[in-house]
Gaussian input, Z-matrix of N, CA and C with variables (Angstrom, degrees):
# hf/3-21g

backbone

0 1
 N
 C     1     B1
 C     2     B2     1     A1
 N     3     B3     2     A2     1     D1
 C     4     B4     3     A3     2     D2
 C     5     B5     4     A4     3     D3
 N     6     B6     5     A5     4     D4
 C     7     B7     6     A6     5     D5
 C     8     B8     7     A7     6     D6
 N     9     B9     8     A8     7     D7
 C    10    B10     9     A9     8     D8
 C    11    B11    10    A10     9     D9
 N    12    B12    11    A11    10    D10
 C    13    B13    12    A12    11    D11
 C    14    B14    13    A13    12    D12
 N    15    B15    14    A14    13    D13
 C    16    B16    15    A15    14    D14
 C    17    B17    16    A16    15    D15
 N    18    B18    17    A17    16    D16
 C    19    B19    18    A18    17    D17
 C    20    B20    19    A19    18    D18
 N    21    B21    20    A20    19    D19
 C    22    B22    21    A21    20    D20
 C    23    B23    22    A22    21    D21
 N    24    B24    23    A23    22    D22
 C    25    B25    24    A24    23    D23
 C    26    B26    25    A25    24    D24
 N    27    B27    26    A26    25    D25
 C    28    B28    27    A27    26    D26
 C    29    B29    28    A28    27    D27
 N    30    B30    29    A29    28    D28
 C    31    B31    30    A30    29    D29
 C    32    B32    31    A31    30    D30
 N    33    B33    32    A32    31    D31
 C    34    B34    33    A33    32    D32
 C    35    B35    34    A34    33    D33
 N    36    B36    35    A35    34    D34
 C    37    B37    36    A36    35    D35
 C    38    B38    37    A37    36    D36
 N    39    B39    38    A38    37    D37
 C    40    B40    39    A39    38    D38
 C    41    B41    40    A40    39    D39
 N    42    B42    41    A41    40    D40
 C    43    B43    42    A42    41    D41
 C    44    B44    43    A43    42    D42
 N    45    B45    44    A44    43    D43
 C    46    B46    45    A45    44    D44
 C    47    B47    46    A46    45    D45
 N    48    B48    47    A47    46    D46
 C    49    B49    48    A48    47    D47
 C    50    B50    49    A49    48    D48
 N    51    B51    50    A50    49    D49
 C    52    B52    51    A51    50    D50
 C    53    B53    52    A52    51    D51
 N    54    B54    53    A53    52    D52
 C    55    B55    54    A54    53    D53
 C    56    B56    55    A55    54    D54
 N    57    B57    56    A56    55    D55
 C    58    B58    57    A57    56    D56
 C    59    B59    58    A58    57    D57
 N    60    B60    59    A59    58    D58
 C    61    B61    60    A60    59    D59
 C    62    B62    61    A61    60    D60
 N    63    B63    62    A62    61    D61
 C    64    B64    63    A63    62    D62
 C    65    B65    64    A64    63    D63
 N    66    B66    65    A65    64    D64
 C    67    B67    66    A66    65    D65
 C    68    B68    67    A67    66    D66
 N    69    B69    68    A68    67    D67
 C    70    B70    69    A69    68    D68
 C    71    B71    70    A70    69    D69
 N    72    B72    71    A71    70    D70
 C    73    B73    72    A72    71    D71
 C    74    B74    73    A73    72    D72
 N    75    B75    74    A74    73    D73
 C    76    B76    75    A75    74    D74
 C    77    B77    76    A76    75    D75
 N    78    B78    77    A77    76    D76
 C    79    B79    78    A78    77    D77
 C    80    B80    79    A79    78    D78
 N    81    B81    80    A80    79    D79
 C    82    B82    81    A81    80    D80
 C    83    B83    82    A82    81    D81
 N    84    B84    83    A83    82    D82
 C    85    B85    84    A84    83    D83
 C    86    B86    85    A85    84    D84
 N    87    B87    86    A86    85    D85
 C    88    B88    87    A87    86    D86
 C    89    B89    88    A88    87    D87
 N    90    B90    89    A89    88    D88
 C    91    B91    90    A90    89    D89
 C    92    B92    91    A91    90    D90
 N    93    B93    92    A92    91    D91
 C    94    B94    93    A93    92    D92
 C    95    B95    94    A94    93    D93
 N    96    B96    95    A95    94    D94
 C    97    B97    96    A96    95    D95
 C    98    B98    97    A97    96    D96
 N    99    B99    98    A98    97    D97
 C   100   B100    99    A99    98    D98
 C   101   B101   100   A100    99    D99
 N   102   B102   101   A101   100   D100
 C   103   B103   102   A102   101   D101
 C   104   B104   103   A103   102   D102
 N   105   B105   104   A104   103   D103
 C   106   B106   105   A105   104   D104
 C   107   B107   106   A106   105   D105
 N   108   B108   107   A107   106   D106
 C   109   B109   108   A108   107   D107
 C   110   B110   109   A109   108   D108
 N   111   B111   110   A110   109   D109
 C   112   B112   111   A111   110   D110
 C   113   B113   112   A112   111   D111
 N   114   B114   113   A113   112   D112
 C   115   B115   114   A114   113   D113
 C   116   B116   115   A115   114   D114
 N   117   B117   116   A116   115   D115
 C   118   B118   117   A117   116   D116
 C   119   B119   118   A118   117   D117
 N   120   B120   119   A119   118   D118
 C   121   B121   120   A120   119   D119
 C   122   B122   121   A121   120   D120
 N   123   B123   122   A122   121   D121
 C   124   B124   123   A123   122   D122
 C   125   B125   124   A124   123   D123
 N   126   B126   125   A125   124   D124
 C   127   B127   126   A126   125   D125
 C   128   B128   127   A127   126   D126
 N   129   B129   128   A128   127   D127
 C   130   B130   129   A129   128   D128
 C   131   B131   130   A130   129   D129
 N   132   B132   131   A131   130   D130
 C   133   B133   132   A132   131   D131
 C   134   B134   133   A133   132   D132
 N   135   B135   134   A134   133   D133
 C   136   B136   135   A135   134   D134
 C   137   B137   136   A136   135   D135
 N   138   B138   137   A137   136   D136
 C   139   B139   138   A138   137   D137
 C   140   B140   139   A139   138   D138
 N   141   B141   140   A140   139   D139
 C   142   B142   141   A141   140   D140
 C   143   B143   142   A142   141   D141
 N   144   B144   143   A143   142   D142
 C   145   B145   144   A144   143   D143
 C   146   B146   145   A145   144   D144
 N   147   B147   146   A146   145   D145
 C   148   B148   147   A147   146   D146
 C   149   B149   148   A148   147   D147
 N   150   B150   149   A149   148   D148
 C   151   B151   150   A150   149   D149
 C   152   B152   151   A151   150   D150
 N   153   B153   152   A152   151   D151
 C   154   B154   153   A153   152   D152
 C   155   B155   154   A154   153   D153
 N   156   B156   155   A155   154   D154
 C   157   B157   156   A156   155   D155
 C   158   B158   157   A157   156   D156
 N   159   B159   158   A158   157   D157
 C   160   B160   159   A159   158   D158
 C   161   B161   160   A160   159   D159
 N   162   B162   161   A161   160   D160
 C   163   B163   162   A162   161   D161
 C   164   B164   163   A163   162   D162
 N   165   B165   164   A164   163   D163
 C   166   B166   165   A165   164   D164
 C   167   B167   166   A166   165   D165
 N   168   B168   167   A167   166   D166
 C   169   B169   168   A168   167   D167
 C   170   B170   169   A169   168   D168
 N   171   B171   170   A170   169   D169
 C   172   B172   171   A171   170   D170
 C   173   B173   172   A172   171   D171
 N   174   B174   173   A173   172   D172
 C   175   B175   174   A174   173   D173
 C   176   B176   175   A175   174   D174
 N   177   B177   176   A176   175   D175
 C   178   B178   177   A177   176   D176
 C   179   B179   178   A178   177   D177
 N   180   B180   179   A179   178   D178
 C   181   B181   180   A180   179   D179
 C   182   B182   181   A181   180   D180
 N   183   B183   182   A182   181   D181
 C   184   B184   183   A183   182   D182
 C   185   B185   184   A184   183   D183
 N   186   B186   185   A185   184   D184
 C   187   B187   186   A186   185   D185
 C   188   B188   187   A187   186   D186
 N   189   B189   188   A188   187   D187
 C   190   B190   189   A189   188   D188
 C   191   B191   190   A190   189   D189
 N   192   B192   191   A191   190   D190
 C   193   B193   192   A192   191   D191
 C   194   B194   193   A193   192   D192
 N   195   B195   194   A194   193   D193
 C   196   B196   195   A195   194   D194
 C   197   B197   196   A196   195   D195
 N   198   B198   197   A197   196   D196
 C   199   B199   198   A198   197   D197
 C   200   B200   199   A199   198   D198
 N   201   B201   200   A200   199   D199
 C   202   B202   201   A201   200   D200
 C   203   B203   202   A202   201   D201
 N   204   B204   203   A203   202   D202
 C   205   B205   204   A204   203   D203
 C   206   B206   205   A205   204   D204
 N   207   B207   206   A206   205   D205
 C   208   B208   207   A207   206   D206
 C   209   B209   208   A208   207   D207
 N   210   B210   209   A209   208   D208
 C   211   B211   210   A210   209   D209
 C   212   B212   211   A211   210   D210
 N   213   B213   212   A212   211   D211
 C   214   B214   213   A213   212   D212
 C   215   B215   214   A214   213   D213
 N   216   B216   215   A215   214   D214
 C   217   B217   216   A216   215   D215
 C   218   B218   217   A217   216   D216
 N   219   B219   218   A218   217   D217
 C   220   B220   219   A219   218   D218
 C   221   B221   220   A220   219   D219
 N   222   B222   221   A221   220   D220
 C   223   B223   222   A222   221   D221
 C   224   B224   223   A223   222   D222
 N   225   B225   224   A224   223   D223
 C   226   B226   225   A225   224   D224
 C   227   B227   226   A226   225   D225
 N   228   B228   227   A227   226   D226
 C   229   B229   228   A228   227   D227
 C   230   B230   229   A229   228   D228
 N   231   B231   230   A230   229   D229
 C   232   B232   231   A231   230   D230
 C   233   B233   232   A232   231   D231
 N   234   B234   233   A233   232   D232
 C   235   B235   234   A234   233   D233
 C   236   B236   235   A235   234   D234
 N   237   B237   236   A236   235   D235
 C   238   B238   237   A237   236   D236
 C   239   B239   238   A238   237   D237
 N   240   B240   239   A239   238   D238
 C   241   B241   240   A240   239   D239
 C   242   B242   241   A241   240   D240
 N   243   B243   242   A242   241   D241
 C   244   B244   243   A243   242   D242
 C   245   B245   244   A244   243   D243
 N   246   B246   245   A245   244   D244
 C   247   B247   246   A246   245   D245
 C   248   B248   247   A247   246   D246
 N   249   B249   248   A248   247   D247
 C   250   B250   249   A249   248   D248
 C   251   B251   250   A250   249   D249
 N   252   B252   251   A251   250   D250
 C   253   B253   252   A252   251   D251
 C   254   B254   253   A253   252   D252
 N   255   B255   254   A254   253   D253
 C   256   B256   255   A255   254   D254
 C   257   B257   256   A256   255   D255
 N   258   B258   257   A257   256   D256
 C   259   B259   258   A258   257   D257
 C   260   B260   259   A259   258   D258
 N   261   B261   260   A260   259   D259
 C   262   B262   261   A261   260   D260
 C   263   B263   262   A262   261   D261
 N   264   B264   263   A263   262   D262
 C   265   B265   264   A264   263   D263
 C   266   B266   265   A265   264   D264
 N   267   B267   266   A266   265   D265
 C   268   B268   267   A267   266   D266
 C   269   B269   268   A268   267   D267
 N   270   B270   269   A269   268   D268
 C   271   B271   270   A270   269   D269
 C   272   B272   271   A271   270   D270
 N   273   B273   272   A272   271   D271
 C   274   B274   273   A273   272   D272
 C   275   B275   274   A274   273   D273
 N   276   B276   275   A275   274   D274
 C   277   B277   276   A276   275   D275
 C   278   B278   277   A277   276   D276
 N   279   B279   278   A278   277   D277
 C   280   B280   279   A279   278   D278
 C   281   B281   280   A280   279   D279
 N   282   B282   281   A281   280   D280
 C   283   B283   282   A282   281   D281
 C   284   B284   283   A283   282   D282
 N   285   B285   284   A284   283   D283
 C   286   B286   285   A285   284   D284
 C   287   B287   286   A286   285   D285
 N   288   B288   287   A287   286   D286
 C   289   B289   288   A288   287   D287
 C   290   B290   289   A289   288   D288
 N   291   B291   290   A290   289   D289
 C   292   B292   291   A291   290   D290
 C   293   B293   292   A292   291   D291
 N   294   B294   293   A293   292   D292
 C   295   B295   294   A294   293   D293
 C   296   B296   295   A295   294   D294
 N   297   B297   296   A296   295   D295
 C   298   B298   297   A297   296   D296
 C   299   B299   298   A298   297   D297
 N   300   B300   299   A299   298   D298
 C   301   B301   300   A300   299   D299
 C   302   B302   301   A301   300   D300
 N   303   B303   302   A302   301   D301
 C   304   B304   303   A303   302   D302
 C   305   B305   304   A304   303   D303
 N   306   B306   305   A305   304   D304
 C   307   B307   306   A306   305   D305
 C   308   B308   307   A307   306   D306
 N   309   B309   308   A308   307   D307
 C   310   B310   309   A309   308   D308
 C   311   B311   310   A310   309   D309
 N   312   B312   311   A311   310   D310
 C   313   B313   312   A312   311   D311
 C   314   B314   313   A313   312   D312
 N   315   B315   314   A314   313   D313
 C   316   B316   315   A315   314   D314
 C   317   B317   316   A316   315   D315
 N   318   B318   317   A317   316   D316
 C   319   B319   318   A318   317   D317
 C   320   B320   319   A319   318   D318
 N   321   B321   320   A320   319   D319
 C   322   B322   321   A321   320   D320
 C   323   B323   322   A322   321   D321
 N   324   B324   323   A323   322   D322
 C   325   B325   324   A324   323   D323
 C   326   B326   325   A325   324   D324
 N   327   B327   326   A326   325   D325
 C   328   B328   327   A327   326   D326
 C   329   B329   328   A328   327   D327

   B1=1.4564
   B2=1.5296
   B3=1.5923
   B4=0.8749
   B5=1.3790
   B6=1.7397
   B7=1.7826
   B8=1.8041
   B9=1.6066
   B10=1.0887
   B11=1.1620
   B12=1.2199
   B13=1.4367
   B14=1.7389
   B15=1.1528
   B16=1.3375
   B17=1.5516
   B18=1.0103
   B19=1.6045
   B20=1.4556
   B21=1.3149
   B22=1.7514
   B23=1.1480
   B24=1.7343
   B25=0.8359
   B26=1.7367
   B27=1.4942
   B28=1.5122
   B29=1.7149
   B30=1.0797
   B31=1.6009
   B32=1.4157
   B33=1.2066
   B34=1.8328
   B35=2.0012
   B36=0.9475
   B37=1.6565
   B38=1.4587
   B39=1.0361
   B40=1.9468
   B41=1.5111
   B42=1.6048
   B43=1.4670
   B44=2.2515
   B45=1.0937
   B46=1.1152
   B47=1.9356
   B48=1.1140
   B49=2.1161
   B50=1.3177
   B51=1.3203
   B52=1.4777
   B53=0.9767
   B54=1.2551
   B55=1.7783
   B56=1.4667
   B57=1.6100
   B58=1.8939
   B59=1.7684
   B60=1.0494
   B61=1.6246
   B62=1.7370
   B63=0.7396
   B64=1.9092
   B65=1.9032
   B66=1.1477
   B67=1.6442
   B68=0.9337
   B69=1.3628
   B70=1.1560
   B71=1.5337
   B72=1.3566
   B73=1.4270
   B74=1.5511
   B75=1.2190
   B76=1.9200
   B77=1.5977
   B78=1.6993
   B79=1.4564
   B80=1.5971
   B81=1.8470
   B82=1.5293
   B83=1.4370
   B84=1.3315
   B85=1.8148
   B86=1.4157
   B87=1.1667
   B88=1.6693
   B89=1.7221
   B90=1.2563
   B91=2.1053
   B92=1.3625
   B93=1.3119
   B94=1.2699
   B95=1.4778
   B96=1.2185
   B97=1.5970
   B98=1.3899
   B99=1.5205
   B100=1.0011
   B101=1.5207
   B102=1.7412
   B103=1.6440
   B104=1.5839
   B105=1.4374
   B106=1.6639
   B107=1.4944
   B108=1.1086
   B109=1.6539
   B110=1.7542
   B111=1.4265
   B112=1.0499
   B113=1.7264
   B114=1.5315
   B115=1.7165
   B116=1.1814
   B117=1.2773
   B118=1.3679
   B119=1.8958
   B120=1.3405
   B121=1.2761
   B122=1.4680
   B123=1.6503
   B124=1.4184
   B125=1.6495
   B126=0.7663
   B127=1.2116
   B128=1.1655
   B129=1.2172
   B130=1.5863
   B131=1.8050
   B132=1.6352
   B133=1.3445
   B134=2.0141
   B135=1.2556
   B136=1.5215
   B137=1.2305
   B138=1.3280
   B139=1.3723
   B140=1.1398
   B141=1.0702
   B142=1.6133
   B143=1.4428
   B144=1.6194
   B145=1.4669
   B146=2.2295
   B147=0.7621
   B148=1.4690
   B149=1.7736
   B150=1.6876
   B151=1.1720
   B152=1.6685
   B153=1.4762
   B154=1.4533
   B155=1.5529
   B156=0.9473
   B157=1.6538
   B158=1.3064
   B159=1.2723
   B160=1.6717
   B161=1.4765
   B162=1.3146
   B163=1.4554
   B164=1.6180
   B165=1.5731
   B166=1.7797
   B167=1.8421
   B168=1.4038
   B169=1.5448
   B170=1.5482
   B171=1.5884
   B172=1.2118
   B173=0.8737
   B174=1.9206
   B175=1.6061
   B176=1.3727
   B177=1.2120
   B178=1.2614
   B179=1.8851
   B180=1.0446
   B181=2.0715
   B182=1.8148
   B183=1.2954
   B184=1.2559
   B185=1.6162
   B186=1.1008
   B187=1.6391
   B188=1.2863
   B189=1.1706
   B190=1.6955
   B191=1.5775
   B192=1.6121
   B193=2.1774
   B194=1.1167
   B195=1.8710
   B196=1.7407
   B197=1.4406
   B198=0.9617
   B199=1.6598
   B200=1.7787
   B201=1.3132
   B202=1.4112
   B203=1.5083
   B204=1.4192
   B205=1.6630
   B206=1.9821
   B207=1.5561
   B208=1.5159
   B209=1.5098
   B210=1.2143
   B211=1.8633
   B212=1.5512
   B213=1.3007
   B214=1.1912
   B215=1.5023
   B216=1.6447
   B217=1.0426
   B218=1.7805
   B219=1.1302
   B220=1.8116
   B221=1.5746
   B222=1.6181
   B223=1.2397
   B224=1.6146
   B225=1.1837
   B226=1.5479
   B227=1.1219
   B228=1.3246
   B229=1.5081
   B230=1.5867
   B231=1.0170
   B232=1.3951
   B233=1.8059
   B234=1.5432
   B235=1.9418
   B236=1.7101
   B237=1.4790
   B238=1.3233
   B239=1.5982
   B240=1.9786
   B241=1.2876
   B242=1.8980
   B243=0.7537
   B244=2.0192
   B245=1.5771
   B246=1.6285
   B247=1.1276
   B248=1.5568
   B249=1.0308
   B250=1.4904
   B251=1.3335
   B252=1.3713
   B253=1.3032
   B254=1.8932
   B255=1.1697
   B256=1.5740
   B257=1.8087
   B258=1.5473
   B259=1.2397
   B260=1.4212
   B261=1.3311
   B262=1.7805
   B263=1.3688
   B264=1.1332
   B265=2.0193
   B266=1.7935
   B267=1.3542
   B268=1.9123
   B269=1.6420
   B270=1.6413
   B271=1.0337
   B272=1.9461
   B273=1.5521
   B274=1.7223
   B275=1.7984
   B276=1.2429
   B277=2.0903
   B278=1.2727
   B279=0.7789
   B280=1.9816
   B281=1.4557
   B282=1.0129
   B283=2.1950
   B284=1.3321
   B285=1.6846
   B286=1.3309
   B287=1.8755
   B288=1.2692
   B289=1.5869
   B290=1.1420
   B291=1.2118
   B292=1.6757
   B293=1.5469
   B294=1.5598
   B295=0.9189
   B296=1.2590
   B297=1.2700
   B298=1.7481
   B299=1.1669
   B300=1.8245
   B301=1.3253
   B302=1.5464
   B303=1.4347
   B304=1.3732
   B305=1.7879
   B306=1.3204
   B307=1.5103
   B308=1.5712
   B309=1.3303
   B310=1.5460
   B311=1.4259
   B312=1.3203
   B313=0.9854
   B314=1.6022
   B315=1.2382
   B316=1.3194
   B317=0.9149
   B318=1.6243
   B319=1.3437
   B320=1.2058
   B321=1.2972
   B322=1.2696
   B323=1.5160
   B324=1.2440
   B325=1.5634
   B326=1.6296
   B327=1.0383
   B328=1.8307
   B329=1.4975
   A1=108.31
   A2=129.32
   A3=127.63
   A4=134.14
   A5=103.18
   A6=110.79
   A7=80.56
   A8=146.33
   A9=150.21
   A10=131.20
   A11=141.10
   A12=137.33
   A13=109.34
   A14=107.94
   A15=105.96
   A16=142.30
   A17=151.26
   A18=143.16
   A19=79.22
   A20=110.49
   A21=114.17
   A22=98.35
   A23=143.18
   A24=138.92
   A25=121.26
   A26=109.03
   A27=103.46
   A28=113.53
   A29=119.85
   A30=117.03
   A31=119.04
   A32=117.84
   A33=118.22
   A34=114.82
   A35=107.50
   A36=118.56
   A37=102.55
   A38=128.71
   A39=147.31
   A40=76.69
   A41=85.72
   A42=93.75
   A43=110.89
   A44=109.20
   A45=100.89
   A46=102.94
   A47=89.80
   A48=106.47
   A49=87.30
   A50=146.02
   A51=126.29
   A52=134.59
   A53=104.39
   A54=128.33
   A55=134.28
   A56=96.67
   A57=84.65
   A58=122.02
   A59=94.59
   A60=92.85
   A61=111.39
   A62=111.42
   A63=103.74
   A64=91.84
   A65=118.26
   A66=122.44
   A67=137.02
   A68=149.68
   A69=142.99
   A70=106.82
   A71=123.21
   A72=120.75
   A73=116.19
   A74=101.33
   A75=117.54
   A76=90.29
   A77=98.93
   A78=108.60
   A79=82.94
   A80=104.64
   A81=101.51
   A82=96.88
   A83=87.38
   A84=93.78
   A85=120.16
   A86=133.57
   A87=142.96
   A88=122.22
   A89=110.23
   A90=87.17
   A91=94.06
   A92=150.69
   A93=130.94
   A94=142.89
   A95=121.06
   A96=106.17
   A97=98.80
   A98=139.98
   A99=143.81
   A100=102.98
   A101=118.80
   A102=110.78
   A103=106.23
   A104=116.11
   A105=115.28
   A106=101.84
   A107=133.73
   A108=124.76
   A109=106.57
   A110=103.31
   A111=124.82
   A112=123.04
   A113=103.85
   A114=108.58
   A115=98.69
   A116=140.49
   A117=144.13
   A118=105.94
   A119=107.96
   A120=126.13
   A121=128.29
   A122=131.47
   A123=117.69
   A124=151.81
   A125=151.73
   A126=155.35
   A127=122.94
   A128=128.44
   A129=129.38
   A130=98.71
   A131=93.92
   A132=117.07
   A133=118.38
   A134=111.50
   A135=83.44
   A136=136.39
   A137=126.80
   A138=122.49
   A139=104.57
   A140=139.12
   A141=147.35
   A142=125.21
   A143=116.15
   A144=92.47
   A145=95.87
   A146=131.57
   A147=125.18
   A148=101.09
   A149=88.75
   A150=120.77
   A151=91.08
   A152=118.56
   A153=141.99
   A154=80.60
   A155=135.34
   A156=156.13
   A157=124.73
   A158=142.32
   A159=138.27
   A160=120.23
   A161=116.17
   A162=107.95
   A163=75.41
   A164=99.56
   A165=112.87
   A166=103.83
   A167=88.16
   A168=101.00
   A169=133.93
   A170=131.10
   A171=116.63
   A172=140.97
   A173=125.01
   A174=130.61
   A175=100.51
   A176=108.97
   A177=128.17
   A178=105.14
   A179=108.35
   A180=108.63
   A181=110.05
   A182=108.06
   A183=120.32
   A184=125.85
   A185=163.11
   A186=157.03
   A187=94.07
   A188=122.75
   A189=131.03
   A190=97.69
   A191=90.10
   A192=112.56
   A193=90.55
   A194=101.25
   A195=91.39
   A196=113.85
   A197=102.74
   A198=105.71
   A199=111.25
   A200=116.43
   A201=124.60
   A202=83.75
   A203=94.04
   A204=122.66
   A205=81.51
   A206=112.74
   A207=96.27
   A208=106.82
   A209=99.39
   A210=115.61
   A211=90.45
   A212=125.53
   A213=108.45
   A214=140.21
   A215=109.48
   A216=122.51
   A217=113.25
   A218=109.89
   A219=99.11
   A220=121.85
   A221=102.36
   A222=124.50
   A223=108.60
   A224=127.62
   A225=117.43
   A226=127.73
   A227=171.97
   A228=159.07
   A229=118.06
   A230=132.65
   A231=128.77
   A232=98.45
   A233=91.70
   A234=97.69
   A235=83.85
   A236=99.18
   A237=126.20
   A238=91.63
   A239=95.21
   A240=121.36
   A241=111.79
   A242=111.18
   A243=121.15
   A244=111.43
   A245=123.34
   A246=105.11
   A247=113.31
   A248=138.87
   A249=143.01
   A250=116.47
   A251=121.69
   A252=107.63
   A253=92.73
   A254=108.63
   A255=127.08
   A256=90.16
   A257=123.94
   A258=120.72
   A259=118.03
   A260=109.34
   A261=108.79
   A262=96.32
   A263=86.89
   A264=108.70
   A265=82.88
   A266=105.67
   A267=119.47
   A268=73.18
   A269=157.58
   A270=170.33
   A271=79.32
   A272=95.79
   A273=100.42
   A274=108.14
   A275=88.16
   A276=99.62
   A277=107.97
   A278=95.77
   A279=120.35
   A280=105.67
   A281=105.77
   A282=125.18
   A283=108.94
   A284=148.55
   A285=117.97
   A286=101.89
   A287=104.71
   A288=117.95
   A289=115.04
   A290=133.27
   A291=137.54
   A292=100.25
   A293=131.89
   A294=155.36
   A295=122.30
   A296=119.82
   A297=108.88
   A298=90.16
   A299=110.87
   A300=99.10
   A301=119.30
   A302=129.37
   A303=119.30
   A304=103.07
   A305=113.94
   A306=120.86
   A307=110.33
   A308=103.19
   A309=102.28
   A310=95.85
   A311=133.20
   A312=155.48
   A313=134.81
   A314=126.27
   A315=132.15
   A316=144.93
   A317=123.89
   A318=125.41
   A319=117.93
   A320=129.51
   A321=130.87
   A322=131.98
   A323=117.35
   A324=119.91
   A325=85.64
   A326=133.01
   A327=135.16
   A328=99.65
   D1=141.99
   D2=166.34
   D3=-96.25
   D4=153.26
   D5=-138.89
   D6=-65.65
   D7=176.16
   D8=122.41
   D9=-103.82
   D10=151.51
   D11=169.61
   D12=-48.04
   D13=-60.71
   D14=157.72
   D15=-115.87
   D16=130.28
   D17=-90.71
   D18=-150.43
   D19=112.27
   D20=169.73
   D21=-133.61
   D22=3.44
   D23=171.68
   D24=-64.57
   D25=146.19
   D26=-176.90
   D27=55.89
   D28=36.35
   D29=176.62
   D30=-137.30
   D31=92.95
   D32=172.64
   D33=-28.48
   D34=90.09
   D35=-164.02
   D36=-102.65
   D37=163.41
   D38=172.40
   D39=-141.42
   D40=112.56
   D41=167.47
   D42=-79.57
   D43=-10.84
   D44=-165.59
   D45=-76.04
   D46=-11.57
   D47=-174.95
   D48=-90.96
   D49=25.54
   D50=153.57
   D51=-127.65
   D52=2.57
   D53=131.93
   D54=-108.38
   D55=133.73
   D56=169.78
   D57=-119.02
   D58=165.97
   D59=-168.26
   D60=-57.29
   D61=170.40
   D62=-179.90
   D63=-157.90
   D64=136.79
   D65=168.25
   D66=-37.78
   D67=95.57
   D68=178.86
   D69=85.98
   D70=11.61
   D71=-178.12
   D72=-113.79
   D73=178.88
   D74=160.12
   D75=-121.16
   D76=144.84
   D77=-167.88
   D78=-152.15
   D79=119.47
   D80=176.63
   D81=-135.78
   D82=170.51
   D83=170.43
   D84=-150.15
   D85=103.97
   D86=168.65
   D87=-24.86
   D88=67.95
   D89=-177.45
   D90=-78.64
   D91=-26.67
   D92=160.38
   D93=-129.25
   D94=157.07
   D95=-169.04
   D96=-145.01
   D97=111.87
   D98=-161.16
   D99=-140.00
   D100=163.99
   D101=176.56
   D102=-77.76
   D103=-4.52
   D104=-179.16
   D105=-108.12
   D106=23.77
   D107=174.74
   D108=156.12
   D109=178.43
   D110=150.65
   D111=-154.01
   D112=163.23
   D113=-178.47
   D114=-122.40
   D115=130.31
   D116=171.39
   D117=-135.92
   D118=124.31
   D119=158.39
   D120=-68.53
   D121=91.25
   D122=160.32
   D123=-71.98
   D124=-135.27
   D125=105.72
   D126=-152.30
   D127=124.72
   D128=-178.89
   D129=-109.27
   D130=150.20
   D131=163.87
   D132=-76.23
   D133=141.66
   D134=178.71
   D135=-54.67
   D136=135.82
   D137=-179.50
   D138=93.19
   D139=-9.05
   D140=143.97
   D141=-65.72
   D142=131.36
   D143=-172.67
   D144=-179.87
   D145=-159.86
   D146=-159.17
   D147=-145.06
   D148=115.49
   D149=-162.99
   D150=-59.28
   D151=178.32
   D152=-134.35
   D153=-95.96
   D154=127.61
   D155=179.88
   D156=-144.45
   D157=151.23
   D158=138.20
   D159=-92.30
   D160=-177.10
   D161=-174.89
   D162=-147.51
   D163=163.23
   D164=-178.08
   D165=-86.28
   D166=-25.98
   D167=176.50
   D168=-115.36
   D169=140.37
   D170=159.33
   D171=-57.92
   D172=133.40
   D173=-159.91
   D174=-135.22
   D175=152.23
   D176=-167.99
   D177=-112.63
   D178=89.18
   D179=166.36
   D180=-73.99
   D181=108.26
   D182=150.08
   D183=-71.39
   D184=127.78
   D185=-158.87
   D186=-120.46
   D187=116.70
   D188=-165.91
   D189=-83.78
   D190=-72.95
   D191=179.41
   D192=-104.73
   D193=156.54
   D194=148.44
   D195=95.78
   D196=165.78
   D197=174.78
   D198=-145.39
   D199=155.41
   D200=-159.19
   D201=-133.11
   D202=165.97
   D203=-175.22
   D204=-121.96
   D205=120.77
   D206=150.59
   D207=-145.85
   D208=150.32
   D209=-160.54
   D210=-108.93
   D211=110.34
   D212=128.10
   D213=-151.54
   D214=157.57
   D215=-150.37
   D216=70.38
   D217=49.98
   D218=-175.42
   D219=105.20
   D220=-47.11
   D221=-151.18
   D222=-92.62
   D223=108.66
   D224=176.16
   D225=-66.52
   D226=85.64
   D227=163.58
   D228=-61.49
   D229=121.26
   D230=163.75
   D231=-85.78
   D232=144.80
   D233=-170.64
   D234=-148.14
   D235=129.22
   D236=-179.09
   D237=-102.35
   D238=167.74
   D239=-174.71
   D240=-56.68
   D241=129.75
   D242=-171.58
   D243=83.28
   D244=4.61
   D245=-179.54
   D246=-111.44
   D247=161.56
   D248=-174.89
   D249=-117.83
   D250=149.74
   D251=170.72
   D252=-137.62
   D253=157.59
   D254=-172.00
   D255=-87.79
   D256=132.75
   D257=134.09
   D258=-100.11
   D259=140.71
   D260=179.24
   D261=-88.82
   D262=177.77
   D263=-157.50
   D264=-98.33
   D265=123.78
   D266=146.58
   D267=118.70
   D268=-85.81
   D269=-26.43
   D270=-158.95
   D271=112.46
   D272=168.48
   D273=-48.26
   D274=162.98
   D275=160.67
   D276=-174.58
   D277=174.02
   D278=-170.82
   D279=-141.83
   D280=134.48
   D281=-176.17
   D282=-104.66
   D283=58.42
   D284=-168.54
   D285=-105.49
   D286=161.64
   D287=179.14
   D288=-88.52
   D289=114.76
   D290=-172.81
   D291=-84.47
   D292=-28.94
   D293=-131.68
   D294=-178.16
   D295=133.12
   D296=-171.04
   D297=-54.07
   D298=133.12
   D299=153.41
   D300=-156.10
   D301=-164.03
   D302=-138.78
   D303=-152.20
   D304=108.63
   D305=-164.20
   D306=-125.12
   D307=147.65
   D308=166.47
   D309=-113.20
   D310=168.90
   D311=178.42
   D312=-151.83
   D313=105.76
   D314=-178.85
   D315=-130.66
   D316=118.85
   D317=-136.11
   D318=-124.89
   D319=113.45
   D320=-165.35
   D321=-98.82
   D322=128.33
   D323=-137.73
   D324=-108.25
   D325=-26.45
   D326=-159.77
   D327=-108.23

């Protein structure tokens, strides 16, 4: 197994307890970074949220707390707490927080 800076391996975790909200910010955190993906935990404040971007790859948003506004390609979805929505890889989007709220995200590079 490899050593990490930070060690989430083998540990019963709530990912939503490994971030906390902070004012007016985006506050994330990496438990993994691999050449086939990554999982990163956010939290946005309301009205906080991640301007219009693509990714080379498809990612998967989990909504921990909270609820998010996410657009993509045009299209808005509101996604409540336990539900996911797929972004495809090249296809713009936008992340905003309706509600403090609390996401994992994982993005797959392979």
């Amino acid at each position: 197994m490899k050593e990490k800076k930070q060690n989430f391996y083998a540990k019963v975790l709530k990912p939503e307890d490994l971030v906390e909200y902070q004012d007016g910010a985006v506050v994330s955190r990496m438990l993994i970074y691999e050449k086939a993906g990554t999982i990163s935990v956010f939290a946005f404040t309301a009205g906080q949220g991640l301007s219009e971007h693509t990714a080379p790859y498809d990612s998967i948003v989990l909504i921990l707390e909270g609820d998010a506004s996410i657009t993509i390609g045009g299209t808005e979805h509101h996604v409540n707490p336990r539900e996911i929505i797929i972004l495809p890889a090249q296809i713009p989007h936008i992340i905003n927080a309706i509600s403090n709220c609390k996401m994992m995200l994982t993005l797959i590079h392979e």
